[in-house]
C-alpha positions as CSV (number, residue, x, y, z in Angstrom):
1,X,-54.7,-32.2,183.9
2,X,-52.9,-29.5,181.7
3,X,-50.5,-32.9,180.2
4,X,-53.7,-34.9,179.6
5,X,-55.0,-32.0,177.6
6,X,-51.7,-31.7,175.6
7,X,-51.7,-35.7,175.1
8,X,-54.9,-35.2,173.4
9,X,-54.0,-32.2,171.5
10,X,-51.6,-34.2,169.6
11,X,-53.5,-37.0,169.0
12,X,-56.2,-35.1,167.1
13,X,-53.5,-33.3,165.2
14,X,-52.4,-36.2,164.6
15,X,-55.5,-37.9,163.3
16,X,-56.3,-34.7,161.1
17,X,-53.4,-35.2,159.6
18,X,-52.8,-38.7,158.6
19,X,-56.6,-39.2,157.9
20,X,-56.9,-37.2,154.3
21,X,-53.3,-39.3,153.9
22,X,-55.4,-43.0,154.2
23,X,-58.5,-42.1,152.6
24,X,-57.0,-41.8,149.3
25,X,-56.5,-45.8,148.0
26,X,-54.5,-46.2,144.7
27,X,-55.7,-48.8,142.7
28,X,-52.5,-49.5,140.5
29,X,-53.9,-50.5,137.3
30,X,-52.0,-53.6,136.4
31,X,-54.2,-55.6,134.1
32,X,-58.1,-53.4,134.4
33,X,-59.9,-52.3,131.5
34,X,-62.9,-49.9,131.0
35,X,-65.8,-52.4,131.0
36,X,-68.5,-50.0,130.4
37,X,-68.9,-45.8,130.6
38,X,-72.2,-44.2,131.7
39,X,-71.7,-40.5,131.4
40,X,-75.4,-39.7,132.8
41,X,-74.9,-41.4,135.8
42,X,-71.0,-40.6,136.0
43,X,-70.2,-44.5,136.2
44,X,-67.5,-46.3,134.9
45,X,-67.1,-49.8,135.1
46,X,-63.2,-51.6,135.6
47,X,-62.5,-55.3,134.3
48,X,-59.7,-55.7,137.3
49,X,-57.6,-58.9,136.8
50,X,-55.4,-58.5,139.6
51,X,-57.2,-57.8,143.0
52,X,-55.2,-57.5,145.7
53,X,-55.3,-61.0,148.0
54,X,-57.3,-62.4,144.7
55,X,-55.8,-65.0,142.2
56,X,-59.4,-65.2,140.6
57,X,-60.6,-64.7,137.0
58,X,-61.4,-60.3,136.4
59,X,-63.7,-58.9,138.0
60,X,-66.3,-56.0,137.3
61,X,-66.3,-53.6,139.9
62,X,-68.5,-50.5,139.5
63,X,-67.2,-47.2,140.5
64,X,-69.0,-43.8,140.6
65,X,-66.5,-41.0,139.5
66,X,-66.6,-37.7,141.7
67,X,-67.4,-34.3,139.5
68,X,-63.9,-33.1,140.2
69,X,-62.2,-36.2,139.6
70,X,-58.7,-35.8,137.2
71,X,-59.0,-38.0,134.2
72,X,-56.1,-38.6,131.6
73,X,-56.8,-40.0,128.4
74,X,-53.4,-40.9,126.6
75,X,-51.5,-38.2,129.2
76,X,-53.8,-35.6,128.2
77,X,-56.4,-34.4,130.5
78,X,-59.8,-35.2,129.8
79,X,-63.6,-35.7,130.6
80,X,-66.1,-38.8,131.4
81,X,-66.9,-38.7,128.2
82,X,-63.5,-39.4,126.2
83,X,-63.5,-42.5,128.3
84,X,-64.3,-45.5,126.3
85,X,-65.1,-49.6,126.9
86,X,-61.9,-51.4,125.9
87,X,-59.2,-48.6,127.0
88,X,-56.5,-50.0,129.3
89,X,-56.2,-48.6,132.8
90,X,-53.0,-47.1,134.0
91,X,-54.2,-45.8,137.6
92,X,-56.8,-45.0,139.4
93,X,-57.4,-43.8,142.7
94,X,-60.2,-44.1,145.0
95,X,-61.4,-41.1,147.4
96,X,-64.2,-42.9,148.9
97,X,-65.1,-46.7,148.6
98,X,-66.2,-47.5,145.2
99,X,-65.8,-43.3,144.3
100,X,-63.1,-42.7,141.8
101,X,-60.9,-39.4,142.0
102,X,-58.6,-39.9,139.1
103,X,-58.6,-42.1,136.3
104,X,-55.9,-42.4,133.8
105,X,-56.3,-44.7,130.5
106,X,-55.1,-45.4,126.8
107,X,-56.2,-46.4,124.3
């Protein structure tokens, strides 16, 4: 009983632990653009060309971006609002599915 207990210790350690690990998804950058910016809402919309497992034309995927979220604009940090339609995306990296937690573009 006392080994079953201890077996199961470490798997929840080890769940707590790799968990916060997998739930960030980097997004790479290669070949997205900002499609469109909606500052009210905090929505920004991505051109991506290169989907993973996708050989397709780009694709507009919309993203909400969370209030603490690190945005770079041209390696500076910035706000929502200094992000603009047309820059090119370096990285991004989503938290939850289809929630942005850092965004870094240029113009």
């Amino acid at each position: 009983m006392k080994a079953r207990f201890i077996q199961l210790s470490i798997c929840i350690l080890c769940l707590v632990i790799c968990l916060p690990a997998q739930a960030k998804k980097k997004g790479g950058g290669k070949g997205a653009t900002v499609s469109n910016v909606d500052v009210s809402q905090n929505k920004v919309i991505l051109s991506i060309k290169d989907l993973p497992g996708k050989k397709a034309p780009a694709e507009e995927v919309i993203y909400t971006v969370s209030p603490g979220a690190k945005i770079m604009v041209d390696d500076s940090p910035a706000t929502l609002s200094q992000v603009h339609t047309g820059q090119k995306v370096i990285n991004y990296t989503e938290g939850d599915e289809k929630v942005l937690v850092e965004l870094d573009v240029e113009n």
